[in-house]
N, C-alpha and C positions, 0 to 999 in steps of 0.2 A: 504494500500500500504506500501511496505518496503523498504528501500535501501539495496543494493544488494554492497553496496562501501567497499574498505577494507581500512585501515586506512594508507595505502600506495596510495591509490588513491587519499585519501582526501588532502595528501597534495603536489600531483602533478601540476604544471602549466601545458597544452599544447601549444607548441608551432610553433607544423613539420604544414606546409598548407594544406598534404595529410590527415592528423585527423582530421582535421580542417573541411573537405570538408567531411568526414565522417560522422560528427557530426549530420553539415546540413542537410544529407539524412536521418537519424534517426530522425531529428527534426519534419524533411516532412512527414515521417511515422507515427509518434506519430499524430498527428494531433492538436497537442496542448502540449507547453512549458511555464515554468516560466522561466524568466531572471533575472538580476540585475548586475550592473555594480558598480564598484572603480572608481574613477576619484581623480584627485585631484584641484583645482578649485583656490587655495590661490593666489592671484597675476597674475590671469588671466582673460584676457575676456572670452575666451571658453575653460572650463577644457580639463586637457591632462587625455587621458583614460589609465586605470591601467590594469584593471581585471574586464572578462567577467564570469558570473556565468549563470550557465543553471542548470535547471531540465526538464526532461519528463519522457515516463512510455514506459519499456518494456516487455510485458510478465506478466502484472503485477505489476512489480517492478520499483524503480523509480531510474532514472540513473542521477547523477548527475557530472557534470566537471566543472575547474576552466580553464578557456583561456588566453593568455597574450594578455593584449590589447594596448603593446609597438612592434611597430615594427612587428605587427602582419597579415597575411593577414585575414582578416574578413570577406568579401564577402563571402560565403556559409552562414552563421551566419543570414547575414544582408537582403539575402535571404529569409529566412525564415519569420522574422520579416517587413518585406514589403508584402510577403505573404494574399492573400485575404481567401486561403483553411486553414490555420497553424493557431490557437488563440494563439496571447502572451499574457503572463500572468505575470505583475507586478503589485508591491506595491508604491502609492505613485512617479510614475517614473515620474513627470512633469520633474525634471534636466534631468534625463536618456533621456529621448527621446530628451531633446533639445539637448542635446549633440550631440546626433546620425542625427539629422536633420542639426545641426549648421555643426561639420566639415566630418560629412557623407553624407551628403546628403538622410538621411535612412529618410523615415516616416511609420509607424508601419498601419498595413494593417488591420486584424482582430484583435481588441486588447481591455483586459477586466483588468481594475486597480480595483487591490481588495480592496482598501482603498475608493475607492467610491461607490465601491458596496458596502461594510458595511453599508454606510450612506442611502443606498436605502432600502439595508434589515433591515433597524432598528437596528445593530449592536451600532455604534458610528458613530459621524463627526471624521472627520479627526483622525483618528486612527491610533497609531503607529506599526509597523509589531508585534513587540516582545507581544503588548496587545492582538493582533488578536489573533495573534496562541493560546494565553491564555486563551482566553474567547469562543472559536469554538473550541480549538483539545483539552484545558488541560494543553496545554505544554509551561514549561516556560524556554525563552531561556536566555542562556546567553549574556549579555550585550557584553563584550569581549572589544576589545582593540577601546576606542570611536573616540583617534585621530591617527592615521597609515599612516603613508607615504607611500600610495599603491604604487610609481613608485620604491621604496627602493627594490632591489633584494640583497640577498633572503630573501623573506618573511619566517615569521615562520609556523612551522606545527599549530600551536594557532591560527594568526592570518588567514590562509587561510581554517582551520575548523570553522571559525566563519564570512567568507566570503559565505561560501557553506548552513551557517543556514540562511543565509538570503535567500536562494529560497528553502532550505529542506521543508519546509510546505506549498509551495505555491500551489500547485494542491490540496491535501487533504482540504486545507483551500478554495476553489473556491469551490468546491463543496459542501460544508455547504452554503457557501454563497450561489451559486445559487436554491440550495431547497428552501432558506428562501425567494430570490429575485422572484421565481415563485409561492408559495404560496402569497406572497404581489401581484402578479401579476404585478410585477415593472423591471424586468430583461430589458425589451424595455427600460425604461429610464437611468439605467444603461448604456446598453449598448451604449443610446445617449451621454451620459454624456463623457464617456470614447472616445468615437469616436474623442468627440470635443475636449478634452481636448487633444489627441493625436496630431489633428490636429493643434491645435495654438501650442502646444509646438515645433512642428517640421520644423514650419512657422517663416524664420527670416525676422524681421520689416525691410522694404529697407531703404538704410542712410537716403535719404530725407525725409522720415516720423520717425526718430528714436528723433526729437523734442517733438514728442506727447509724450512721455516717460518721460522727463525730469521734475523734478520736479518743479513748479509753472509754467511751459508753461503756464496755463488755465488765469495768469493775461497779457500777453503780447498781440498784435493784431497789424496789420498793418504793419510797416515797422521794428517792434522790432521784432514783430516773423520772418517775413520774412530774419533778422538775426539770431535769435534761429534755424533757420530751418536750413541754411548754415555751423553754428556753428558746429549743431549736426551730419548734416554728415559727416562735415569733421575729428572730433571729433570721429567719430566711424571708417573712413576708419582707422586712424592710430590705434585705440584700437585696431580691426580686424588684422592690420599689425603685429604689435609689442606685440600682444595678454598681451594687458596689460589692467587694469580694465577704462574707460574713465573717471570714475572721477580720475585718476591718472594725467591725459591728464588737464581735466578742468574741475569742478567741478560744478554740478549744479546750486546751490545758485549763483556762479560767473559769470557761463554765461549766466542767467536769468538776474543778474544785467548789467552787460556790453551791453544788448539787451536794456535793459528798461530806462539807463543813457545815449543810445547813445555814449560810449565811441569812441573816437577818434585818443587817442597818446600812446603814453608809458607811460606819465605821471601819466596820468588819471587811465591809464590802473593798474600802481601800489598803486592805494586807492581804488581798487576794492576791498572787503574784498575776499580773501582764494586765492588772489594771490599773490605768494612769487616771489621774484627777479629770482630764478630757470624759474619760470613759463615763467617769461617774458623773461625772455633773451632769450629759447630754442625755445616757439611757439608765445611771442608778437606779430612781423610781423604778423603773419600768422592770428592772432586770431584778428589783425586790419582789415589788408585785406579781410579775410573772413568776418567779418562781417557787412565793407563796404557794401561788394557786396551783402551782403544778403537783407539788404536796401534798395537796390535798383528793390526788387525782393519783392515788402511786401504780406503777404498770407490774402488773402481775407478773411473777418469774422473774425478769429482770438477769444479774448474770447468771451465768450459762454454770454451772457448775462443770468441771474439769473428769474429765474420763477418771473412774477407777485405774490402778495403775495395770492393773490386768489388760482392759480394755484399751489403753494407751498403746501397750504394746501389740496388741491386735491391729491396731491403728499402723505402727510401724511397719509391720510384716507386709501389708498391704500396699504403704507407700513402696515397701523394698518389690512387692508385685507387680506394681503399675511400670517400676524401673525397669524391669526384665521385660514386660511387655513391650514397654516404649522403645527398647532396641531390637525385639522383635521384628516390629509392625515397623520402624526407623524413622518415628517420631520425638520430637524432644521430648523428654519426661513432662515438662512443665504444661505442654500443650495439650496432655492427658488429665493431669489432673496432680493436684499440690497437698500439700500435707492438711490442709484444711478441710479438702477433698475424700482424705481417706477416711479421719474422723468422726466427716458426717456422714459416711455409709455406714458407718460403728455405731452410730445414734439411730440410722435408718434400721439396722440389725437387732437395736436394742426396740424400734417401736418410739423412740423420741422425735424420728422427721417420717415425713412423709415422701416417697419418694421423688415428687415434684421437688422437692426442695432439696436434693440430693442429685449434684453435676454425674457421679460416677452411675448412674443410674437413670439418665436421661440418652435417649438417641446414641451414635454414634458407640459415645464413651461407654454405655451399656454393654455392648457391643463387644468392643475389644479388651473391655476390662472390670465392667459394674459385675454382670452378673455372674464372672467367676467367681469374683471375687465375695461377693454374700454368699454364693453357695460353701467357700470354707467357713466364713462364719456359724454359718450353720448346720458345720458339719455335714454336709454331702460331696466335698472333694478333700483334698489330701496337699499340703506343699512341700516341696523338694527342691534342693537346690542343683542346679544345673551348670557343671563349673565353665561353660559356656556363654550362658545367659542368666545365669544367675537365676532369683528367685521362679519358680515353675507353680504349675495348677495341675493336679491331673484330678479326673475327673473316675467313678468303679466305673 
């Protein structure tokens, strides 16, 4: 495939709604585009969007446009990309899509991240674009301009040819990929992989669960969390508000301590560590009151009490299973599943999760490693080590 672009188009913005809505209908045509998106994020809860990149293929040829994403009408676009018949095709886009979910309301319909296909097709983990294109097409691109104030008009001819390499190899690069991904015969978990990952990215946590986020929740319970829970959403309606980042607002480590000290005054409230006189004078009130009331609201369970050491080690043997598997199958370990992962198949085995709630026990991971693995738990298979491959399953 070739671009058909003249060095005048490379460094056009669009910006009329009539193009715009153009665009879309060729997108629908194509039946398949790359995207990638500018934002800028510094000093924000939810980045402000800069600049929309597209590719797709007409006639052969691949067409590529830069969009302004200030002030822009985007619907046609956003179409597409919610689209079930259209495949979008990005790299790496966990931000992208949350962007597009967080102040669009967009969640991406048919949608294949090349960055995780790699990792199925045996390419790399976590792979960066500029490597990809290097190690599948040959081509190595330029780095270009690393920190750019995309909402800065006018951008350069430089930096908006080096906004357009970032989706320039996205289709030729898909299709290395998926030859290798259907030779593996792994394209199905690929494509679970990316489905899910689309999905929680475009999925925002409601305030009153945006506690489970916060860093050390897992030691508070009872009437402390039931303040961390208050805390945190009120804590995020104003982040949300004022789109500023919430530890700007209050700061983790702070109001995990004010939960856990039962903090009560102003006083108190200023020998909290990482609050400054600022903090209290603007939200003190607020951050008393709240989380009074959250006290009086305390959340049932709360932390998680810690594996018996029996079942810890149960925990272990598993993680050391999934290892053995992972070089198996010739995936990274991590891409199967993490020590958090094993744990909570041991809570699944015990009757504490449900298997929804349980990765090694969903799709794929099921598959190559959940449900051997419960079946030693539950005593219906046998492990042995295999000075080969290390930890084994055999099954009577």
């Amino acid at each position: 495939m070739s671009s058909n672009l003249s060095s005048a188009q490379e460094t056009e913005i669009i910006r009329d709604t009539t193009a715009i809505a153009g665009i879309g209908e060729r997108l629908a045509a194509s039946k398949r585009f790359g995207i990638d998106l500018e934002f800028m994020s510094a000093d924000r809860y939810i980045p402000d969007l800069a600049l929309v990149q597209l590719v797709w293929e007409e006639n052969g040829d691949l067409q590529m446009v830069l969009i302004d994403g200030v002030d822009t009408e985007l619907a046609p676009i956003f179409t597409q990309i919610e689209s079930t018949s259209v495949l979008t095709l990005a790299h790496g886009a966990k931000q992208d899509l949350s962007l597009l979910g967080f102040r669009y309301q967009v969640k991406a319909g048919a949608f294949m991240d090349t960055q995780i296909a790699a990792a199925f097709a045996g390419v790399a983990e976590q792979i960066g674009y500029g490597n990809l294109v290097d190690r599948l097409l040959g081509t190595k691109l330029d780095k270009g301009p690393q920190f750019t104030d995309w909402l800065r008009r006018p951008l350069s001819p430089k930096q908006l040819r080096y906004a357009l390499d970032d989706v320039r190899y996205l289709l030729p690069a898909w299709d290395a990929l998926r030859i290798k991904l259907d030779q593996a015969e792994r394209r199905p978990w690929a494509q679970e992989e990316s489905d899910g990952m689309a999905s929680a990215a475009a999925t925002r946590r409601p305030p009153e669960l945006a506690y489970l986020g916060v860093g050390g929740s897992g030691s508070l319970k009872g009437a402390g969390l039931g303040a961390l829970r208050a805390l945190a959403a009120w804590r995020d309606d104003i982040a949300v508000s004022d789109n500023i980042p919430p530890g700007w607002i209050l700061a983790d480590p702070a109001a995990v301590d004010i939960c856990r000290r039962n903090v009560r005054n102003e006083r108190d409230l200023k020998k909290v560590r990482g609050i400054g006189s600022a903090t209290v004078s603007k939200y003190g009130p607020a951050i008393l009151r709240i989380a009074a009331e959250g006290r009086n609201k305390p959340v049932e369970g709360g932390a998680r009490n810690q594996l018996d050491p029996v079942w810890q080690a149960q925990a272990a043997v598993i993680t050391a299973m999934v290892a053995g598997r992972a070089t198996e199958v010739g995936l990274p370990l991590r891409t199967i599943a993490a020590k958090a992962d094993a744990e909570a198949l041991v809570r699944h085995a015990l009757g504490q999760l449900d298997a929804e709630e349980c990765k090694l026990m969903r799709g794929w991971r099921a598959e190559v490693m959940g449900l051997d693995a419960l079946a030693w738990l539950r005593g219906e298979a046998s492990v042995f080590a295999d000075p080969k491959l290390g930890v084994r399953i055999q099954k009577p």
